[in-house]
C-alpha positions as CSV (number, residue, x, y, z in Angstrom):
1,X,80.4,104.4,96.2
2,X,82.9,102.1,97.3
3,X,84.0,103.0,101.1
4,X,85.3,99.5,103.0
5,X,88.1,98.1,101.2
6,X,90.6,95.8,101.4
7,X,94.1,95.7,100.7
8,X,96.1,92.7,99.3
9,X,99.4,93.5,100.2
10,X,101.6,91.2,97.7
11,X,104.6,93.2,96.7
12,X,107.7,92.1,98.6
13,X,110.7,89.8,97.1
14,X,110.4,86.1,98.3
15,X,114.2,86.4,99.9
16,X,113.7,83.4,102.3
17,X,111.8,81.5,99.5
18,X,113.6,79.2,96.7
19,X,111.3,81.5,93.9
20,X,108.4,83.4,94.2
21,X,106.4,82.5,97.2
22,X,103.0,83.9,95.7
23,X,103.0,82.5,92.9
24,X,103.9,79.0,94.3
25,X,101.2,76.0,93.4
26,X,99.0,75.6,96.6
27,X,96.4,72.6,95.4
28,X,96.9,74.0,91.9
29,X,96.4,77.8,92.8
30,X,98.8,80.4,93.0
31,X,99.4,81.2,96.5
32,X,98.4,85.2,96.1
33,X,94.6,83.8,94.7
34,X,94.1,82.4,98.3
35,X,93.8,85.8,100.1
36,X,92.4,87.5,97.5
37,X,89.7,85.3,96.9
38,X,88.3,85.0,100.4
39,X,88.2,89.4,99.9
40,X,86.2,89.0,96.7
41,X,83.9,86.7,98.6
42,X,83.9,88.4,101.9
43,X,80.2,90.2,102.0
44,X,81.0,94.2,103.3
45,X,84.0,94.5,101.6
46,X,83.1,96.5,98.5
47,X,86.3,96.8,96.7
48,X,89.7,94.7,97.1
49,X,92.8,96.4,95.9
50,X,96.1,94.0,95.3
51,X,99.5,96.0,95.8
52,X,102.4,94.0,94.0
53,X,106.1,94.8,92.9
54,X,108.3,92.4,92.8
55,X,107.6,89.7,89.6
56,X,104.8,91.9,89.1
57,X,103.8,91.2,85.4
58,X,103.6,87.2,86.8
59,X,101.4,88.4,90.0
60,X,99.1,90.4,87.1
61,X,99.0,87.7,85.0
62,X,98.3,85.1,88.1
63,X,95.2,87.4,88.9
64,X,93.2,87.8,85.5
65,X,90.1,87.9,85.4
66,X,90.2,88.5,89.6
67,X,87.7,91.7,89.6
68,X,90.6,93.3,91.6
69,X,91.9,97.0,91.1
70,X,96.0,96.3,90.9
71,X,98.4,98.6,91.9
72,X,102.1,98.9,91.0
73,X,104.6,99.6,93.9
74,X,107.7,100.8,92.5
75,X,109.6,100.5,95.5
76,X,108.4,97.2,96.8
77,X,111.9,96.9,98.3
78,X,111.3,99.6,101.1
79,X,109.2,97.3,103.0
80,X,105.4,96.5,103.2
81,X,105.3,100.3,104.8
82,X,105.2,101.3,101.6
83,X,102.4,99.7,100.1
84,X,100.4,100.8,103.1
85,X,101.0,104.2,102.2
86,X,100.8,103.8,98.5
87,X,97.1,102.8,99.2
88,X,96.3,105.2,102.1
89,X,96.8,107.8,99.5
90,X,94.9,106.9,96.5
91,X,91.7,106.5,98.5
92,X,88.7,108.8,98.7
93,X,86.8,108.8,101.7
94,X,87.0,105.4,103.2
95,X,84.8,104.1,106.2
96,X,87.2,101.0,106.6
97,X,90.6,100.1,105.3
98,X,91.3,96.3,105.4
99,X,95.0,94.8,105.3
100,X,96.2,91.5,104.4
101,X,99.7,90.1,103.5
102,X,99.1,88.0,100.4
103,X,102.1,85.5,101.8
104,X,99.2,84.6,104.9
105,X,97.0,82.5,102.4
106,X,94.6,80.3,104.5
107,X,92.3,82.9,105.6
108,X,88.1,82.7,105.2
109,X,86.3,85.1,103.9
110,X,84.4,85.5,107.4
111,X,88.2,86.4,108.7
112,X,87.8,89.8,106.2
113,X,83.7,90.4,107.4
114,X,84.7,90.0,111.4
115,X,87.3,92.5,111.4
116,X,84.9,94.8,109.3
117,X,82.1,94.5,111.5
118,X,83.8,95.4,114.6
119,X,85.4,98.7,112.4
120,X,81.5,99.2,111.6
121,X,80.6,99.2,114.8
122,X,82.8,101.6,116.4
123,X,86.3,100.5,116.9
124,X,89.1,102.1,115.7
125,X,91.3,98.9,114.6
126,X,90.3,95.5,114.7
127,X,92.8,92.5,114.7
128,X,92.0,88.9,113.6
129,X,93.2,86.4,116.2
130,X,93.6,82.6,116.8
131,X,93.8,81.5,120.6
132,X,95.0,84.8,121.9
133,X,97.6,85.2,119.3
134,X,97.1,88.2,116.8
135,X,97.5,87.4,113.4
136,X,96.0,88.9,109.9
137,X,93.6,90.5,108.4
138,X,94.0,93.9,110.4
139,X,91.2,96.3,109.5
140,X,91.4,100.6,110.4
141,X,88.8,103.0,110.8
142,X,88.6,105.3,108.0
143,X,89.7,108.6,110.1
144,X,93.0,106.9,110.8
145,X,93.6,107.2,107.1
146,X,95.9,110.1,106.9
147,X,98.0,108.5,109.5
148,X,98.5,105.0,107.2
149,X,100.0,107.6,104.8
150,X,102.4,108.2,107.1
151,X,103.8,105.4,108.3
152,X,107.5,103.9,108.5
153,X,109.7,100.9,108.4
154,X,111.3,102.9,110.9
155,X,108.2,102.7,113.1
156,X,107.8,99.7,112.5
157,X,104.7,99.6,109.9
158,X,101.1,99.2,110.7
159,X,102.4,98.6,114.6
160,X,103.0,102.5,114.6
161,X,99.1,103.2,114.4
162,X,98.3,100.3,116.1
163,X,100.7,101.2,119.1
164,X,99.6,104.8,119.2
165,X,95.5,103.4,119.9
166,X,96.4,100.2,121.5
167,X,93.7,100.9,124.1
168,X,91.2,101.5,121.3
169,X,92.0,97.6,119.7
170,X,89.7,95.2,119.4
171,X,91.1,91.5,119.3
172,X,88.6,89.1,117.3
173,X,89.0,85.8,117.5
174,X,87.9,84.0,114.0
175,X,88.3,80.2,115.3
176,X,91.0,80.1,112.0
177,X,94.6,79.0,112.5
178,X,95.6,80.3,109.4
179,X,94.9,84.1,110.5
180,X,98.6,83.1,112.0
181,X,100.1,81.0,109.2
182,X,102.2,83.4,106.8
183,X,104.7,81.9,104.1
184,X,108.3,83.0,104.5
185,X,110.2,79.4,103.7
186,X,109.4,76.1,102.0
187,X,108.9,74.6,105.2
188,X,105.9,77.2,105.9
189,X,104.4,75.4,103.0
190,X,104.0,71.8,105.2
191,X,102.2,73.9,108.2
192,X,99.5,75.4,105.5
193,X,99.1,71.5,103.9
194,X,98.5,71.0,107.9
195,X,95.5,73.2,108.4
196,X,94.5,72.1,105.0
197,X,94.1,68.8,106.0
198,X,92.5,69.5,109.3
């Protein structure tokens, strides 16, 4: 049975973006492949789920043939809380729950199995980090589950867990700038050719 997953979270509106950010052309992908991708190929994670909303028949269409259970979030426009919840919810019995913004593309694979392995081996959250700075994925121990289900733009997301066991979070650092890199204008698109190139 599936038990450590990961969640794609891909649902918002591209407001900052001139069209849809994730389905933008990044060396002839679709930007929402990237992240999804290095979950398929990460080696504990044993189920990836993608969360989308807005253009969502273009995100389903972007991702055939991605082995990738899809869920619909019908109100993508109140905030990325509530795709956390939306997944929280539907899951049975999980050891670890893995989240990632689709808009943070550049992101290995390795990025997905460090966070899990920390999660595996006792902590309670587990951040990915490039030279001190905390970026994505961020991975949960499976008893914090019904307290994802909860949470709140008004508590300011996933930070409303993470505050509450700050002493219990493990910072690991993957050696990956793009762990920090998320897309939110066109000119976020020159810093990912960056690391690309580097």
């Amino acid at each position: 049975m599936s038990r450590i997953y990961a969640a794609i979270l891909a649902a918002g509106a591209s407001t900052r973006f001139p069209g849809s950010k994730l389905l933008y052309k990044l060396k002839g992908k679709p930007l929402v492949t990237y992240s999804v991708e290095s979950a398929l190929n990460s080696e504990l994670v044993d189920r990836v789920i993608v969360v989308a909303g807005y253009d969502f028949n273009r995100v389903l269409q972007a991702l055939q043939g991605y082995d990738v259970d899809i869920i619909l979030n019908g109100e993508y426009w109140k905030g990325m809380s509530s795709s956390v919840r939306l997944v929280a919810s539907r899951l049975r019995d999980p050891r670890v729950i893995v989240f990632h913004p689709a808009d943070v593309p550049l992101v290995s694979p390795k990025a997905f199995d460090m966070v899990v392995e920390e999660i595996l081996n006792g902590a309670l959250i587990s951040v990915a980090s490039f030279r001190d700075r905390k970026g994505h994925p961020i991975a949960f121990h499976g008893s914090l589950q019904p307290e994802l289900m909860y949470v709140s733009e008004e508590g300011r997301g996933l930070k409303q867990v993470v505050n509450r066991y700050r002493e219990s979070v493990v910072v690991v650092d993957v050696d990956e700038p793009g762990v920090l890199v998320d897309v939110d204008s066109a000119s976020d698109i020159d810093r990912l050719h960056a690391i690309i190139k580097s």
